[in-house]
C-alpha positions as CSV (number, residue, x, y, z in Angstrom):
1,X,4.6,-12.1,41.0
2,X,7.9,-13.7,41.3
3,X,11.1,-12.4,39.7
4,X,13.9,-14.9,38.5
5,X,17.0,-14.2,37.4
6,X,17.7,-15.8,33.9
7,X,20.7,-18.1,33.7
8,X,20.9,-18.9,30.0
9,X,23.9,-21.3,30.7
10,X,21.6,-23.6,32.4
11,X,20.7,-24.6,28.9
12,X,24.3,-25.7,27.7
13,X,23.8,-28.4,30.6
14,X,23.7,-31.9,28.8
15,X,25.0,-31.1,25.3
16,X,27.7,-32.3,23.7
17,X,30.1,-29.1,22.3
18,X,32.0,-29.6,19.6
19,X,35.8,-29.0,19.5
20,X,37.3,-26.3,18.2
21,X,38.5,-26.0,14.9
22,X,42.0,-25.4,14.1
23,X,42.9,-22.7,11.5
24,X,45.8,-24.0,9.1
25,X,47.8,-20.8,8.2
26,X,49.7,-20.5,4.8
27,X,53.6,-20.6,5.1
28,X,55.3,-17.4,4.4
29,X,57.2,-17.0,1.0
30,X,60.4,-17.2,2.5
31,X,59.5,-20.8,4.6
32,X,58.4,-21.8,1.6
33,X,61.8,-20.9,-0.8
34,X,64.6,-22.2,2.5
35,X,64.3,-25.1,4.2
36,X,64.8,-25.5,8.0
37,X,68.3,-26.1,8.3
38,X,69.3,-23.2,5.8
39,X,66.9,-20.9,8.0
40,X,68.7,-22.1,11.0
41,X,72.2,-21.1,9.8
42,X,71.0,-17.6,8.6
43,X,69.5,-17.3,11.9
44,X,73.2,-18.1,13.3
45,X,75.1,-15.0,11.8
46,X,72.3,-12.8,13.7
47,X,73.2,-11.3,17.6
48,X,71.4,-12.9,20.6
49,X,69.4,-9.3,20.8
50,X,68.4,-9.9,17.4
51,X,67.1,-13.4,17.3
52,X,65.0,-12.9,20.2
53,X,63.3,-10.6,18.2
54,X,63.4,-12.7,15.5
55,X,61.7,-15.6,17.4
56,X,58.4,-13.6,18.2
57,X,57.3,-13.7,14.5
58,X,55.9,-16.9,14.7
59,X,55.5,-20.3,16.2
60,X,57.7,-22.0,13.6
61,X,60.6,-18.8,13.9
62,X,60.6,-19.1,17.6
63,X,60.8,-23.3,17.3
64,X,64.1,-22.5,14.8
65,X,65.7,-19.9,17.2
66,X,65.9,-21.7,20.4
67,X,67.7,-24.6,18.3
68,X,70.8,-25.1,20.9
69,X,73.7,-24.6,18.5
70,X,72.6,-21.5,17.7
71,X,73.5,-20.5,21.0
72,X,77.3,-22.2,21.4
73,X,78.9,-18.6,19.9
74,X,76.9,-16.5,21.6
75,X,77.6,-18.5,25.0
76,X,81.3,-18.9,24.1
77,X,81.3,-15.2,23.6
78,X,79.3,-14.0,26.8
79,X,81.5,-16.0,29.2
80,X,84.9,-16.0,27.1
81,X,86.7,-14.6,31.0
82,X,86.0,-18.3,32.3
83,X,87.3,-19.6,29.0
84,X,86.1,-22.1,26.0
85,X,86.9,-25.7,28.1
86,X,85.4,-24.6,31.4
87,X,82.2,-23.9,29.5
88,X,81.7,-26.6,27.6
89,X,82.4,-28.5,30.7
90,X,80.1,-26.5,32.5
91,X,77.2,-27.2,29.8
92,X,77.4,-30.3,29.8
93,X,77.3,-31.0,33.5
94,X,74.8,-28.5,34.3
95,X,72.6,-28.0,31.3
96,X,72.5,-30.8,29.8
97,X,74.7,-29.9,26.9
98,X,71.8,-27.5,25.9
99,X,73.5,-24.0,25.0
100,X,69.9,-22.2,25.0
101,X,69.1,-23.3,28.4
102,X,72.8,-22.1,29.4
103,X,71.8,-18.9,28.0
104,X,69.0,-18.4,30.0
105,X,69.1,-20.0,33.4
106,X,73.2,-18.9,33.9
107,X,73.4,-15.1,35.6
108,X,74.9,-12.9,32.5
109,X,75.8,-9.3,32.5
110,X,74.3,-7.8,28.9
111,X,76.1,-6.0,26.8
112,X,73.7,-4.4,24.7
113,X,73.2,-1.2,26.1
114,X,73.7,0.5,29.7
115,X,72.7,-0.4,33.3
116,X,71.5,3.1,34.8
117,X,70.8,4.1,38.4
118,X,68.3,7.0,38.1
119,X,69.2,9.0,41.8
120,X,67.5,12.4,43.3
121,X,68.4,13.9,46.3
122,X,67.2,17.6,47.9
123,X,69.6,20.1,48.6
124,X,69.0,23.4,50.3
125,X,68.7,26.8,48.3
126,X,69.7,30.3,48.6
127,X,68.0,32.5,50.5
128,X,66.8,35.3,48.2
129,X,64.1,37.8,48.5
130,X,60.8,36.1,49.7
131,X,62.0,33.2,50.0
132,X,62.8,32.0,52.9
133,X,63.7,28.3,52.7
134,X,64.2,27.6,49.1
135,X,65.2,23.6,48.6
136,X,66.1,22.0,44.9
137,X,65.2,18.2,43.8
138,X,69.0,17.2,42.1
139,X,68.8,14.4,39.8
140,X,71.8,12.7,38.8
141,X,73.1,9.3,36.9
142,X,75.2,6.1,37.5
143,X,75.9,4.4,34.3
144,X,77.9,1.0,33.5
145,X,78.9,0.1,30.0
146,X,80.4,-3.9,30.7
147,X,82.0,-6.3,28.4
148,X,82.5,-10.0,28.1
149,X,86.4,-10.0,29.2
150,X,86.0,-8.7,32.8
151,X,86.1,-5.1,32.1
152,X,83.7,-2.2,32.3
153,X,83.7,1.5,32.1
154,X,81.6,3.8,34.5
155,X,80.2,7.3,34.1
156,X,78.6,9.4,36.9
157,X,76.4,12.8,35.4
158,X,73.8,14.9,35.5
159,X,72.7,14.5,32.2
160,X,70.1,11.5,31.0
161,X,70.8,8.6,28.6
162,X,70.3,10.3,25.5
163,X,72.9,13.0,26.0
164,X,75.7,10.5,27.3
165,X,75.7,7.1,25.8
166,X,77.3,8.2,22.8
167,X,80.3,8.6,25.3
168,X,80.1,5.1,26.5
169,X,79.9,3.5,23.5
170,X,83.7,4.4,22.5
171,X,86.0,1.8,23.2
172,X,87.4,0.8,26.8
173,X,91.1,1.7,26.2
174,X,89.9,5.1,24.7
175,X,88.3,5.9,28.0
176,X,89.8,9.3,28.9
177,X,88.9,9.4,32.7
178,X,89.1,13.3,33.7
179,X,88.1,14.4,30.4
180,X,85.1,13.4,30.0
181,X,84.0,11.7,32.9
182,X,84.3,7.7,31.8
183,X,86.6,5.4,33.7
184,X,87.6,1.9,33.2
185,X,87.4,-0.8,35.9
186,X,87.2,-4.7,36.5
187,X,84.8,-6.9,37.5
188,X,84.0,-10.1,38.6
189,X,81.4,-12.6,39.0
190,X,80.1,-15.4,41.4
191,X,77.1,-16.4,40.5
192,X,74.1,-13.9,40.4
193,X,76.5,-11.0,42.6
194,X,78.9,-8.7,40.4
195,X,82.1,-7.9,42.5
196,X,83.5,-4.1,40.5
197,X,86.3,-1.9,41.3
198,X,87.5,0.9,39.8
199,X,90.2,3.6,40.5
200,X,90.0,7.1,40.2
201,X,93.6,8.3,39.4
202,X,95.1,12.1,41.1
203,X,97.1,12.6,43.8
204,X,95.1,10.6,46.6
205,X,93.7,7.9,44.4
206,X,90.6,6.4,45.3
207,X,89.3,3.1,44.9
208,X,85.4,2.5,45.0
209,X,84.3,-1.1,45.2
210,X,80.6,-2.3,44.5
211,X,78.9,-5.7,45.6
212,X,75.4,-5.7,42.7
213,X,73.1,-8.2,42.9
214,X,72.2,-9.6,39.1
215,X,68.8,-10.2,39.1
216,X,65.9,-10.3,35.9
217,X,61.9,-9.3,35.5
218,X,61.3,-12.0,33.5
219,X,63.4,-15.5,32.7
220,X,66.9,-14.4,31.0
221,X,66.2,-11.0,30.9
222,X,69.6,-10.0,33.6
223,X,68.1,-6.3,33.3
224,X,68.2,-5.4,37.3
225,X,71.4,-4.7,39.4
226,X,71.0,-3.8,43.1
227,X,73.7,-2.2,44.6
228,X,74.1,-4.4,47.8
229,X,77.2,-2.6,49.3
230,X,78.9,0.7,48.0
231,X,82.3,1.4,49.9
232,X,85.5,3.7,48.7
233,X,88.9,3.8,50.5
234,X,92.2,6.1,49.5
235,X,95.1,6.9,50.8
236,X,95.2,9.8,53.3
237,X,99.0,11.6,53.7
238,X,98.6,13.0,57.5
239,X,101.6,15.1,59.0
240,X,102.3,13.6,62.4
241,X,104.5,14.9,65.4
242,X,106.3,12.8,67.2
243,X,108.3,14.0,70.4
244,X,111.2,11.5,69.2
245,X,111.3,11.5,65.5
246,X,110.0,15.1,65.2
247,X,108.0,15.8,62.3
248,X,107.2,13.0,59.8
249,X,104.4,12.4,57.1
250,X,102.5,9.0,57.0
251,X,99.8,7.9,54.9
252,X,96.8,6.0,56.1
253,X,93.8,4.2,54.2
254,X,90.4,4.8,55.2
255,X,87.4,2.9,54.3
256,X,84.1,4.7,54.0
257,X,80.5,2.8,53.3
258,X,78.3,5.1,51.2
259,X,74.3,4.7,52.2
260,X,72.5,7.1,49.7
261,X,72.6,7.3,45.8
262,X,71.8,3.6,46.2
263,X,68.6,3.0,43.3
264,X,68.5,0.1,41.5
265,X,70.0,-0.1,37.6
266,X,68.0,-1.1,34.8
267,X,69.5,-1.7,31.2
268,X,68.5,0.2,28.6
269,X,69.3,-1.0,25.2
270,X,71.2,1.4,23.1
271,X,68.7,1.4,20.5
272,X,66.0,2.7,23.5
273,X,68.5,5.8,25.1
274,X,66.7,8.5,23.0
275,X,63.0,7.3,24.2
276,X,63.8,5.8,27.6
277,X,61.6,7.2,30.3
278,X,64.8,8.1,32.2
279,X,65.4,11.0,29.9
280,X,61.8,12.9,31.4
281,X,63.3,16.1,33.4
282,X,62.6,16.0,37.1
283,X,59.0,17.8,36.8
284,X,57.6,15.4,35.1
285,X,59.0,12.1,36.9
286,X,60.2,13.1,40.5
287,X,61.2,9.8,41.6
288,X,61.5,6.5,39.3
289,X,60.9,3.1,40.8
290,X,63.3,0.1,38.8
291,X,60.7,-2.8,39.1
């Protein structure tokens, strides 16, 4: 007795297949009722966030919002630092006078919500009782809040996204440093890497300067920063003796590099803070990897 294996697709060999039918589908009401062009400027009083939603309806929606002159505002906005002339000129040379393709391919920060660095660390316990070396997993947050003239304000806390971004989403010159926690700074960008500073005002001030790397998950998305160097310096007031000028006070800057609390950010819309995965407490996500 022999045993075959059957191979029904062996029988498809010399016929002809048909193709494949396609399905016509009925307009919605409201295609029917505007035409194109009025659809098009509708589409232009909504937010880049927006459209892109917008645009995964349907075919014919996401045809309409990649129209380039959609995108001339929202560009013009984005990049208003570098001002209107140099980017015109620079779409133009570079993009083919296509604002949509500016919008995507040309390194952007966002400013629809907050870039967060999710950071834990393990710090060592009191000795009590029974126990004899007792450690704790600390979670704390970075958090930027940027905007399209070069400025940004910066938050470090223990607390997740849904407890603080009501706090960055005041305006920049309301930022009350000490207060609450939220300081304003400058940035500046060349090409995909972020240059900030930022000053934390006292009696020593200190400066901390941060090289990010802007980098996205998928095309125009700008949703990663990697911190590529992390360095403060301040002013140090040092009493000195000097055998010929006696006693005398100087003040000297130091420079120091920081190597830990150095996790990538994400952005997190503001529409996602109350459901992001970021807001899980530390025994149910130990450690989060960005992507």
């Amino acid at each position: 007795m022999v045993l075959t294996t059957r191979r029904p697709w062996l029988y498809l060999y010399g016929n002809r297949i048909g193709g494949v039918s396609v399905v016509q589908h009925e307009l919605a009401l409201v295609q029917k009722m505007l035409h194109e062009e009025l659809m098009i400027r509708i589409f232009g009083y909504l937010p880049p966030v927006t459209l892109g939603k917008v645009a995964c309806v349907c075919k014919g929606w996401r045809d309409m919002c990649t129209t380039p002159k959609l995108w001339d505002a929202a560009c013009q906005l984005t990049w208003q630092m570098y001002g209107e002339d140099v980017n015109k000129k620079l779409v133009d040379t570079k993009y083919g006078g296509d604002w949509y393709r500016m919008w995507i391919e040309r390194p952007r920060l966002r400013t629809d919500g907050l870039y967060i660095s999710r950071n834990t660390y393990i710090r060592t316990g009191i000795v009590h009782w029974d126990v004899k070396n007792p450690v704790h997993l600390v979670r704390y947050f970075r958090y930027y809040r940027f905007y399209p003239d070069g400025t940004f304000v910066y938050k470090t806390s223990p607390h997740p996204p849904e407890e603080v971004f009501q706090l960055m989403r005041v305006p920049k010159n309301k930022a009350r440093g000490a207060r609450d926690g939220v300081y304003a700074g400058s940035y500046h960008m060349e090409g995909n890497k972020v240059h900030v500073s930022i000053v934390y005002p006292g009696k020593n001030p200190t400066e901390i300067r941060t090289r990010l790397l802007l980098r996205s998950t998928c095309p125009g998305a700008y949703n990663r920063l990697n911190i590529e160097s992390l360095t403060s310096s301040y002013e140090e007031r040092r009493t000195m003796y000097d055998p010929e000028e006696g006693v005398h006070v100087r003040d000297e800057s130091r420079i120091e590099t920081h190597r830990t609390g150095l996790n990538p950010y994400i952005l997190v819309p503001f529409e996602e803070m109350r459901t992001t995965p970021l807001n899980l407490p530390i025994d149910q996500m130990d450690y989060f990897v960005p992507g």
